[in-house]
C-alpha positions in Angstrom: 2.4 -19.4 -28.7 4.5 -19.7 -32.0 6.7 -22.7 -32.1 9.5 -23.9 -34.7 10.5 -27.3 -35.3 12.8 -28.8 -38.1 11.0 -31.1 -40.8 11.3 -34.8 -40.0 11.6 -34.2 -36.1 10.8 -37.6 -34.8 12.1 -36.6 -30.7 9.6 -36.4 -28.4 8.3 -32.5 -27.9 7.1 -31.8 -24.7 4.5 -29.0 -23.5 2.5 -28.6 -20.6 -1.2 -27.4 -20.4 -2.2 -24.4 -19.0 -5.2 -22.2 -18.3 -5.2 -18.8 -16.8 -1.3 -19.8 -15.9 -1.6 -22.6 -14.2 -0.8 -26.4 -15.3 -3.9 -28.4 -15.8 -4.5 -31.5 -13.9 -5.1 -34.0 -16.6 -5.6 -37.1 -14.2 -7.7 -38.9 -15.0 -8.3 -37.9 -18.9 -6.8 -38.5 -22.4 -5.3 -35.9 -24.8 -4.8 -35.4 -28.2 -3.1 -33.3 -30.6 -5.4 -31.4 -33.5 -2.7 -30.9 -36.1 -3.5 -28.9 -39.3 -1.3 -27.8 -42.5 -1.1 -24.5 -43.9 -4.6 -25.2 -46.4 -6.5 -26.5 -43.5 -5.2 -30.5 -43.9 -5.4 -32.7 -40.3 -2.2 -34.3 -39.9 -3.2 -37.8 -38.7 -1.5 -37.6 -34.9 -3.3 -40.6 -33.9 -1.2 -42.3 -30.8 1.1 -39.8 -30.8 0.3 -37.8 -27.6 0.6 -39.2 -23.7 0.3 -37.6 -20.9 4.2 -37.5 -19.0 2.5 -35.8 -15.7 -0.6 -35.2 -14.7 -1.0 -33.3 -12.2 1.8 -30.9 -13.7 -0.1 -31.0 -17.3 2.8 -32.0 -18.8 1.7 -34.1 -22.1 4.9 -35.2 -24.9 3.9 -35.3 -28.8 6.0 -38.2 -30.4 5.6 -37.5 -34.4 6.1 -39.5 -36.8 8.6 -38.9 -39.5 5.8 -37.3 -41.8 4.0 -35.2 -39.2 6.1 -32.6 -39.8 6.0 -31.1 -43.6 8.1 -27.7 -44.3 6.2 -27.5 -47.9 2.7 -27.5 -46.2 3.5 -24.8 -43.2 2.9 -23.0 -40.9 0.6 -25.5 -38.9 -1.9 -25.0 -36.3 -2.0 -26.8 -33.1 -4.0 -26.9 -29.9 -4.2 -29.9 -27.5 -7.9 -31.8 -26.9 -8.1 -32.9 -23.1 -11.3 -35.4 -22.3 -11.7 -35.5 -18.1 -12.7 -38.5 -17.3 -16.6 -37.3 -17.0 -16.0 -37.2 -20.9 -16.1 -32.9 -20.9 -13.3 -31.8 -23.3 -11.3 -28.5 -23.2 -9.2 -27.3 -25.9 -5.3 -25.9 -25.3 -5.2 -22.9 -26.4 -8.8 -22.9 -25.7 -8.9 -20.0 -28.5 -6.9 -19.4 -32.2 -4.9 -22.5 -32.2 -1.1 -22.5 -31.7 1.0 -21.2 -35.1 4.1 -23.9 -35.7 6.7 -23.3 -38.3 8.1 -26.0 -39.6 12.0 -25.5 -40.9 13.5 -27.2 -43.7 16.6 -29.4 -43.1 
């Protein structure tokens, strides 16, 4: 689903994981954010993501203060889950999320 943010947002943005419309339960597992800029670039999200609830799939992205480039968008995002029998699933599990990143 498109999303918009302004550049620099440091605040915590929060989402929650869902397949066929229902939250995922992410006991248990780790997620991740896969970040990329407009020509393809990862955006280095390392430690930014934890998950707030669980069993609700709620999970909370924390950038940093250069996560978030207007000159280098629109992004491409999609959450990485790892249960804890090590399979992964992908959120949106197909064409990653568009985000626009707004100037200041």
């Amino acid at each position: 689903m498109p999303f918009e943010v302004a550049e620099g947002t440091t605040a915590n943005l929060d989402f929650t994981l869902t397949a066929d419309g229902a939250a995922v339960n992410l006991s248990g597992g780790t997620v991740t954010i896969l970040l990329k800029d407009k020509d393809g670039a990862t955006v280095d999200t390392t430690g930014d993501v934890s998950v707030i609830t669980a069993s609700e799939g709620k999970v909370r992205y924390a950038p940093d203060s250069t996560d978030l480039v207007a000159s280098v968008t629109p992004h491409r995002a999609r959450f990485k889950f790892v249960d804890s029998g090590g399979l992964i699933s992908y959120f949106p599990s197909k064409e990653a999320d568009p985000w626009t990143i707004r100037p200041v």
